[in-house]
N, C-alpha and C positions, 0 to 999 in steps of 0.2 A: 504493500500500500504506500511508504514512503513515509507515512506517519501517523501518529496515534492513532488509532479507531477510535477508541474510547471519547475521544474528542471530537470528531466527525461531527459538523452541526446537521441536525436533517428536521426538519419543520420548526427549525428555530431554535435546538434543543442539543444542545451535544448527546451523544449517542448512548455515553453513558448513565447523564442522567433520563433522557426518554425512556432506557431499561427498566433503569432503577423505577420508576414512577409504575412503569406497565406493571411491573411484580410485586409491586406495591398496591396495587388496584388488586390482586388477587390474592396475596399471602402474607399483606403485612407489613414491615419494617423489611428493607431491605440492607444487605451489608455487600461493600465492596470489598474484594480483595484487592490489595494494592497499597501503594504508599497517603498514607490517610492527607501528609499534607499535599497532596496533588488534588483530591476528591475533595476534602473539607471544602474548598472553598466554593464548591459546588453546590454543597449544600446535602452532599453525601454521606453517612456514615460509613467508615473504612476501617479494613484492619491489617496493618502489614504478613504479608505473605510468609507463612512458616517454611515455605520450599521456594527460596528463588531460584530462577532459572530452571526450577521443576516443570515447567509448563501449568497447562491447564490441569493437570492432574494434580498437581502441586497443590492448586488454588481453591479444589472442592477439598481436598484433606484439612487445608486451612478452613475452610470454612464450617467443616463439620467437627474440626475442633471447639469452635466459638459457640457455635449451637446449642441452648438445650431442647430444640424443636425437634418432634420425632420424626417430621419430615422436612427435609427444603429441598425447593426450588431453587435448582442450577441455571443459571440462562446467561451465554457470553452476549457480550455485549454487541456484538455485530448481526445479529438477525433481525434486520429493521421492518419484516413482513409480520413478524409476531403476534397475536392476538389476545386479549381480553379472554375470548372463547375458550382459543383453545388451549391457554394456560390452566383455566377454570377445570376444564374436562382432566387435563393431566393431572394436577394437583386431587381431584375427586378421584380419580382413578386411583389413582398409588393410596389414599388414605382406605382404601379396600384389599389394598395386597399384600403379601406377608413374605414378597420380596426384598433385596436389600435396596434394590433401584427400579426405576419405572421410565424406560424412555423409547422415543419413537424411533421406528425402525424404517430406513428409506433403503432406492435401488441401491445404493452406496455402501448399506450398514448401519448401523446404529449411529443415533446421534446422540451422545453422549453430555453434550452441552446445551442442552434444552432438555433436560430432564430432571425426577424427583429421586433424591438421593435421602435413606432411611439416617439417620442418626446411629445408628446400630452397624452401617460397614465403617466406618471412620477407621477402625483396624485392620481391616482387609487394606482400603487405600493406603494405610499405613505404611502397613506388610508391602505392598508391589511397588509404594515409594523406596522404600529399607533395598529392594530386591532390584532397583535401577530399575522399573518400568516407568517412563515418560509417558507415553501414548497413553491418553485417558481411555480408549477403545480397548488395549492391551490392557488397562488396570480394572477394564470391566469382567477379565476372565476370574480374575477372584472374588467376585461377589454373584450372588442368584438374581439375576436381571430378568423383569417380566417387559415385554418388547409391546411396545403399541404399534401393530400394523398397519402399512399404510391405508386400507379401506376404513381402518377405525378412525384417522387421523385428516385423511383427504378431504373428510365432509366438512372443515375449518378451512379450508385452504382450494378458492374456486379458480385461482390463479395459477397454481401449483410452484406458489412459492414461499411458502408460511417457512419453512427449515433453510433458506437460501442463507450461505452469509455472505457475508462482503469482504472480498480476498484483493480487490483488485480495486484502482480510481475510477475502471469501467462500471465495476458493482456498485461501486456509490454513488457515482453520476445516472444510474438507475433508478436508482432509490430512491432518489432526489428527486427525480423527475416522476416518477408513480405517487409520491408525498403530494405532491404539487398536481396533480392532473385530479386527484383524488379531492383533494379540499375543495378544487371548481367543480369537482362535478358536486359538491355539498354531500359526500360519502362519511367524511371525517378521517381520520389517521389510525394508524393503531396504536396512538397513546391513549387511550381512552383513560381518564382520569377519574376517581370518586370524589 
């Protein structure tokens, strides 16, 4: 990308606080991992990352250390198609399963980063942290993963881009541009806010 995502403005809104707000609309208080004085001043709460340079896998260990929630909501910051909906639906889903994690499953594989992660594997992540696993996909083999298929998950997503992220200044000149075509047609965003 060439620089931060996190910071990416898209309908006004840097990226990561429009996350933060969306998961907020559906679970509560959200918490950033990351260096707390970059997010404070956002208006973010943040906690610095127990695994730097661990990647993403890192940053759910981190975060299920903080926790005393039996479930959270994982969601990186770069999935700007996101929904109210179908946060709602995953979140409901996992409080029924007696899996370690709850996430949707595309042609690609598992998406690991839009999903619900139990309070209860925090030592499995641990464990495949301790064992040199980076790949949060790779640290999903040590936990019992129930998979949202994609016929369960498509009926949120009429675009088929609800799980898209943004890798590239093409992807966000996209997103920018569907943000924007979307508010004229008087659709709204998917920040939906309470």
């Amino acid at each position: 990308m060439g620089r931060d995502k996190a910071l990416l403005e898209l309908d006004g809104a840097p990226m990561i606080v429009r996350t933060a707000r969306l998961v907020e609309s559906v679970a509560g208080m959200a918490t950033v991992v990351g260096a707390p004085e970059k997010y404070a001043p956002l208006g973010l709460r943040a906690i610095r990352d127990d695994w730097p340079g661990a990647g993403p896998l890192g940053g759910i260990a981190t975060a299920l250390r903080a926790t005393e929630q039996a479930w959270n909501l994982v969601v990186a910051c770069d999935l700007p198609y996101l929904t109210r909906e179908w946060l709602e639906f995953l979140v409901a889903h996992a409080q029924k399963s007696s899996a370690d994690a709850v996430a949707p499953m595309n042609e690609g594989g598992a998406e690991p980063l839009c999903a619900m992660y139990a309070k209860s594997s925090e030592a499995a992540i641990w464990l495949a942290l301790d064992r040199g696993v980076r790949k949060v996909k790779a640290g999903l083999t040590f936990l019992n993963v129930e998979y949202v298929e994609p016929r369960e998950w498509k009926r949120f997503d009429s675009e088929g881009l609800l799980l898209k992220n943004m890798n590239s200044p093409a992807d966000y000149e996209e997103a920018r541009a569907r943000v924007v075509r979307k508010g004229k047609e008087g659709v709204g965003t998917t920040d939906e806010r309470r």
